[in-house]
Structure formats: structure tokens, C-alpha cells
N, CA, C and O atoms as CSV, one atom per row, in Angstrom:
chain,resi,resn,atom,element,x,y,z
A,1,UNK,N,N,0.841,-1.190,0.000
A,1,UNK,CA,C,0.000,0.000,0.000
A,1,UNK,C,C,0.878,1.242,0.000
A,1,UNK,O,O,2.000,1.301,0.502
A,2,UNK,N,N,0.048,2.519,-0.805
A,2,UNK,CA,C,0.982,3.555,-0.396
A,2,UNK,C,C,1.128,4.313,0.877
A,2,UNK,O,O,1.005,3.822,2.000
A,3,UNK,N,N,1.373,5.435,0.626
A,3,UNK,CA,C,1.340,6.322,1.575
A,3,UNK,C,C,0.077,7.144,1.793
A,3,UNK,O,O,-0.083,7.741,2.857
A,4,UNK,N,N,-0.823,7.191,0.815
A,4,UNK,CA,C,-1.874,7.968,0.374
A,4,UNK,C,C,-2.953,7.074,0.796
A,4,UNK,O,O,-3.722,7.799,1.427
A,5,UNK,N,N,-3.391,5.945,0.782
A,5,UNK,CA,C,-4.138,4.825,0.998
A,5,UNK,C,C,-4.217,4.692,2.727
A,5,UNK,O,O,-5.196,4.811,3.464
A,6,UNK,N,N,-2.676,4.376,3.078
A,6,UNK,CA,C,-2.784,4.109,4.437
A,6,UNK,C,C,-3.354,5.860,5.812
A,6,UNK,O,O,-4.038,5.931,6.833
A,7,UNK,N,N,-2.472,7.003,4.877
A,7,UNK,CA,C,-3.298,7.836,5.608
A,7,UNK,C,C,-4.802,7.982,5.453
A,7,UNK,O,O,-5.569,8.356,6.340
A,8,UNK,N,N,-5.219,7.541,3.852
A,8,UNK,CA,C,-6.410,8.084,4.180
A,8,UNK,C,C,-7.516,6.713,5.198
A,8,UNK,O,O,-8.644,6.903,5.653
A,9,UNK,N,N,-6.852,5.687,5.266
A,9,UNK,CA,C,-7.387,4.701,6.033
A,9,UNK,C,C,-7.311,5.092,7.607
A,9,UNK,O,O,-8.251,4.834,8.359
A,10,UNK,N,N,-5.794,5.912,8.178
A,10,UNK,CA,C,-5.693,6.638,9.397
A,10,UNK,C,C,-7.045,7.523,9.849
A,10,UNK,O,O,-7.645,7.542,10.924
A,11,UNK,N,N,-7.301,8.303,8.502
A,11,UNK,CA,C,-8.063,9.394,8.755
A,11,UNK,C,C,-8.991,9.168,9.043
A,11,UNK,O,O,-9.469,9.597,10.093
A,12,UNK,N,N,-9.777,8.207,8.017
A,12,UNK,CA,C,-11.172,7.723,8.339
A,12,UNK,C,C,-11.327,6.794,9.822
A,12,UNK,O,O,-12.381,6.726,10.455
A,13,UNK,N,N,-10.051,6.110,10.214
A,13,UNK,CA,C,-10.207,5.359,11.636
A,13,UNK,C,C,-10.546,6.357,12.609
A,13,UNK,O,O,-11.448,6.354,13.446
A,14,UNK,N,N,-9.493,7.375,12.301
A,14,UNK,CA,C,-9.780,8.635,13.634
A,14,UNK,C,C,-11.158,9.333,13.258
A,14,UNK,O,O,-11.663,9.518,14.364
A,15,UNK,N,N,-12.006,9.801,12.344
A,15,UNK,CA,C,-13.035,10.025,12.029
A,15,UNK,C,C,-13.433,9.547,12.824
A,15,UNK,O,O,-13.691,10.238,13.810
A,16,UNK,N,N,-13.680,8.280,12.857
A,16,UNK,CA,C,-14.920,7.317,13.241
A,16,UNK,C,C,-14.600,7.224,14.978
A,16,UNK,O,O,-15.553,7.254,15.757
A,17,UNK,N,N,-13.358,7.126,15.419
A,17,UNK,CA,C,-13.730,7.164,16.629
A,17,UNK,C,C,-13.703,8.960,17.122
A,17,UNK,O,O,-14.201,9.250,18.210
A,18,UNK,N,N,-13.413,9.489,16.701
A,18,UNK,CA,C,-14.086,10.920,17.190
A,18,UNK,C,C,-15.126,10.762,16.913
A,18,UNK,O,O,-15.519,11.779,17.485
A,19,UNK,N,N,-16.413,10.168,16.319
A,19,UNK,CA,C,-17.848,10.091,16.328
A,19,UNK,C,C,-17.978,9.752,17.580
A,19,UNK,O,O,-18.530,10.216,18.578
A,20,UNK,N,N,-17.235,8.671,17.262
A,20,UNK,CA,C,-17.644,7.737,18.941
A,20,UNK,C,C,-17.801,8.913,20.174
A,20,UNK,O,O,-18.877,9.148,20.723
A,21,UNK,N,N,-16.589,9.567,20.482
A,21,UNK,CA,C,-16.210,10.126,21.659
A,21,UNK,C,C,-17.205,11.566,21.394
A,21,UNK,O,O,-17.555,12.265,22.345
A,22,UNK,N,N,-17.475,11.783,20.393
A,22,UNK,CA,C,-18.590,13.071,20.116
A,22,UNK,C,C,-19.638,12.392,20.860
A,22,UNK,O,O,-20.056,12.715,21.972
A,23,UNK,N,N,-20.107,11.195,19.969
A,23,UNK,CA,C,-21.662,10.693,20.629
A,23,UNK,C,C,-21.423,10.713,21.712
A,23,UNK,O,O,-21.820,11.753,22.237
A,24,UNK,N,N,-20.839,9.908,22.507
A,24,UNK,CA,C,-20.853,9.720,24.716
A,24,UNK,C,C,-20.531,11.210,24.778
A,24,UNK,O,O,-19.913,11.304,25.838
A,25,UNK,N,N,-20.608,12.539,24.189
A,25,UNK,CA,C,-20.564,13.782,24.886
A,25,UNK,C,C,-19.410,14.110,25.760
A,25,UNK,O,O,-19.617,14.929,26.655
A,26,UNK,N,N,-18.094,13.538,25.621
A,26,UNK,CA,C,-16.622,13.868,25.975
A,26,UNK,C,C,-16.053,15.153,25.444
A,26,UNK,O,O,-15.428,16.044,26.019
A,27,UNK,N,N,-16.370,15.038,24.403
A,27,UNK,CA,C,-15.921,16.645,23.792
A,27,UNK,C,C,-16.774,17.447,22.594
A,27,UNK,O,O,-17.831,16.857,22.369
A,28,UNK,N,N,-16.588,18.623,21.780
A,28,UNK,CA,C,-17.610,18.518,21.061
A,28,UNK,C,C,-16.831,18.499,20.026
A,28,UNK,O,O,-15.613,18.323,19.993
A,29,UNK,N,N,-18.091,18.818,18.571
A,29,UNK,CA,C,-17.767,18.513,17.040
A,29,UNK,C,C,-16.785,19.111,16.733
A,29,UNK,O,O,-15.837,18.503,16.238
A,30,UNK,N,N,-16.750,20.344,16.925
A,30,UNK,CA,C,-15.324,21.483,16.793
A,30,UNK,C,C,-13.751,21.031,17.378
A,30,UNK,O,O,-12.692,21.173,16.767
A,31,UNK,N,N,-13.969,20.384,18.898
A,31,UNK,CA,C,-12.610,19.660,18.951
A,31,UNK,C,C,-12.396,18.567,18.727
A,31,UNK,O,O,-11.330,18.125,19.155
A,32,UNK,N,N,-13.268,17.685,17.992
A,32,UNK,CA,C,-12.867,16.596,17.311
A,32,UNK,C,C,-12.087,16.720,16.077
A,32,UNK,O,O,-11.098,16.008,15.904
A,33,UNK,N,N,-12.532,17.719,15.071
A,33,UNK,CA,C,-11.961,18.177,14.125
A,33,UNK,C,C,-10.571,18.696,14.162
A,33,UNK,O,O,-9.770,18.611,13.232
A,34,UNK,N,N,-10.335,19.296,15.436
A,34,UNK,CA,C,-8.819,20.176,14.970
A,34,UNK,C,C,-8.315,19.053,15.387
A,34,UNK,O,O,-7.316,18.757,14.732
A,35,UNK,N,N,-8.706,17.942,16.585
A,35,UNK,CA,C,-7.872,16.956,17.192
A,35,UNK,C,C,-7.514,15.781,15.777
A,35,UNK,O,O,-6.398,15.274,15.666
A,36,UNK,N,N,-8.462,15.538,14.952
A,36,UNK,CA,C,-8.009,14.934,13.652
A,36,UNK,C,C,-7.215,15.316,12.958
A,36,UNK,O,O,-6.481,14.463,12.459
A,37,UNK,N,N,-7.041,16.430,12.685
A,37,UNK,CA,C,-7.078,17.112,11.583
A,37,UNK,C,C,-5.243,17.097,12.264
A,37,UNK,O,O,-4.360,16.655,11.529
A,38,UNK,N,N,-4.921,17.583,13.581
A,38,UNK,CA,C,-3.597,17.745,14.024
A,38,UNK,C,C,-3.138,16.483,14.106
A,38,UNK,O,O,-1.935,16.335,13.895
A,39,UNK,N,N,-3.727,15.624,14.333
A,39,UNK,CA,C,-3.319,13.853,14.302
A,39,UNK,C,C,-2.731,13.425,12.426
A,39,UNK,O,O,-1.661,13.044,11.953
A,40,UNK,N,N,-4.024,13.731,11.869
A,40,UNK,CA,C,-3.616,13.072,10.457
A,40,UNK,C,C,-1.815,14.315,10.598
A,40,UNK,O,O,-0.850,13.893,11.235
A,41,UNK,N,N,-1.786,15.475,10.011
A,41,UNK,CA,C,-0.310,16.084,9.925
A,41,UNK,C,C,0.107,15.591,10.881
A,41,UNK,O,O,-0.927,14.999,11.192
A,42,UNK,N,N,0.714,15.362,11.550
A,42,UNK,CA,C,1.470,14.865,12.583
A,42,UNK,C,C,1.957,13.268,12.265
A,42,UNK,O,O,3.038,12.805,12.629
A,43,UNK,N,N,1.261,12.774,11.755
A,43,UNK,CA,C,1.330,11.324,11.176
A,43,UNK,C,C,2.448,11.591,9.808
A,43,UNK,O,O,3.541,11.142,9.463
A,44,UNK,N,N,1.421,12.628,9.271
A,44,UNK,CA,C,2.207,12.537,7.712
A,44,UNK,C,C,3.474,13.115,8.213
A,44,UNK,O,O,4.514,12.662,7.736
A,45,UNK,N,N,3.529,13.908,8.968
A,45,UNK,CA,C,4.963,14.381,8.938
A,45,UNK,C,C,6.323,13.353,9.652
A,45,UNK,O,O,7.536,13.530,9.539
A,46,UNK,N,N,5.779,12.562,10.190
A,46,UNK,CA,C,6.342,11.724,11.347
A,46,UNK,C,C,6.573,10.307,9.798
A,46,UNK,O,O,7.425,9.421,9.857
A,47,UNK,N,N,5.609,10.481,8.629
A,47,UNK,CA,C,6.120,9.236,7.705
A,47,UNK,C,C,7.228,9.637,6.823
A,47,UNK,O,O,8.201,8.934,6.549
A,48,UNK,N,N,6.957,11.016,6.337
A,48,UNK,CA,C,7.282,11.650,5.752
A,48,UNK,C,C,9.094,11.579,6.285
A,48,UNK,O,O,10.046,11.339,5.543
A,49,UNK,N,N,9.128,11.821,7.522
A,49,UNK,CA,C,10.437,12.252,7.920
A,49,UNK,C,C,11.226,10.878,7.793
A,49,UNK,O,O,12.449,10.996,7.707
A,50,UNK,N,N,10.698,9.580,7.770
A,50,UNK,CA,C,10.957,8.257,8.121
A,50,UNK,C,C,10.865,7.487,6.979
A,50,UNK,O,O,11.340,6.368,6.783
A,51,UNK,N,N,10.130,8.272,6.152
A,51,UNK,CA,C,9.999,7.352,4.386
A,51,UNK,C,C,11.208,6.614,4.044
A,51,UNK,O,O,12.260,7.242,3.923
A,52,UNK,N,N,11.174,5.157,3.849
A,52,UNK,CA,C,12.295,4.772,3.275
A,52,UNK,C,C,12.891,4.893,2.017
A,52,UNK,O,O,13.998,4.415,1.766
A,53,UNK,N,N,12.080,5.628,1.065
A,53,UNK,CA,C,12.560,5.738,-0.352
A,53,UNK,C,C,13.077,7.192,0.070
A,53,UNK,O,O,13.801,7.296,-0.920
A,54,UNK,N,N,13.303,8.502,0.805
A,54,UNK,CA,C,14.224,9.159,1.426
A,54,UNK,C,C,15.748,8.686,1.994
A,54,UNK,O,O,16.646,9.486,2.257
A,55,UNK,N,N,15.811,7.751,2.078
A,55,UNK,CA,C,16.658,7.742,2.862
A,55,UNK,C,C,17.887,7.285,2.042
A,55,UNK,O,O,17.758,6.660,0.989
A,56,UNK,N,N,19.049,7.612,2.554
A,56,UNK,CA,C,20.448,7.946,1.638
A,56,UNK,C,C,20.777,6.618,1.724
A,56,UNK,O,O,20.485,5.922,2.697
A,57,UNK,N,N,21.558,6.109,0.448
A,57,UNK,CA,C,22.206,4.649,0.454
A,57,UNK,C,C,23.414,4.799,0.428
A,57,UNK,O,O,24.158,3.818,0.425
């Protein structure tokens, strides 16, 4: 798989459980979003920095 596939599979996992934690009323719709939204970048940047086709031979 790529890189594009597996984040967007990240994204939609965290989606779905920020529904979750929206529905039981833990936090609301607005900080579910930035909390995704800072999770997915944080991911990409953390693959990004670690990509093995980057890396010097």
C-alpha cells in the first residue's frame, strides 16, 4: 500500500472514533476536528520524515 491509501485509512479510523467520543458527549464537534485534523499532519509528517525511499544509500 501507499502512503496515500494508508493515511487516508488513518483518517477515516480517527473520524470514526471521534464520532464515537462526540456521541458519549466527551468533547464537542469542533474539537474533534482540529484533534483529527492535528493527528492526520502529525502522522504525515512523522512518515514523511521516516519514508524509506528518502533515505540515503
Amino acid at each position: 500500500m501507499n502512503k496515500a491509501k494508508i493515511l487516508g485509512m488513518v483518517r477515516h479510523a480517527l473520524t470514526f472514533g471521534g464520532g464515537l467520543v462526540v456521541g458519549k458527549g466527551w468533547i464537542d464537534k469542533a474539537m474533534m476536528v482540529e484533534i483529527v485534523g492535528a493527528l492526520v499532519t502529525l502522522i504525515g509528517i512523522a512518515w514523511s520524515y521516516y519514508a524509506p525511499e528518502k533515505q540515503l544509500q
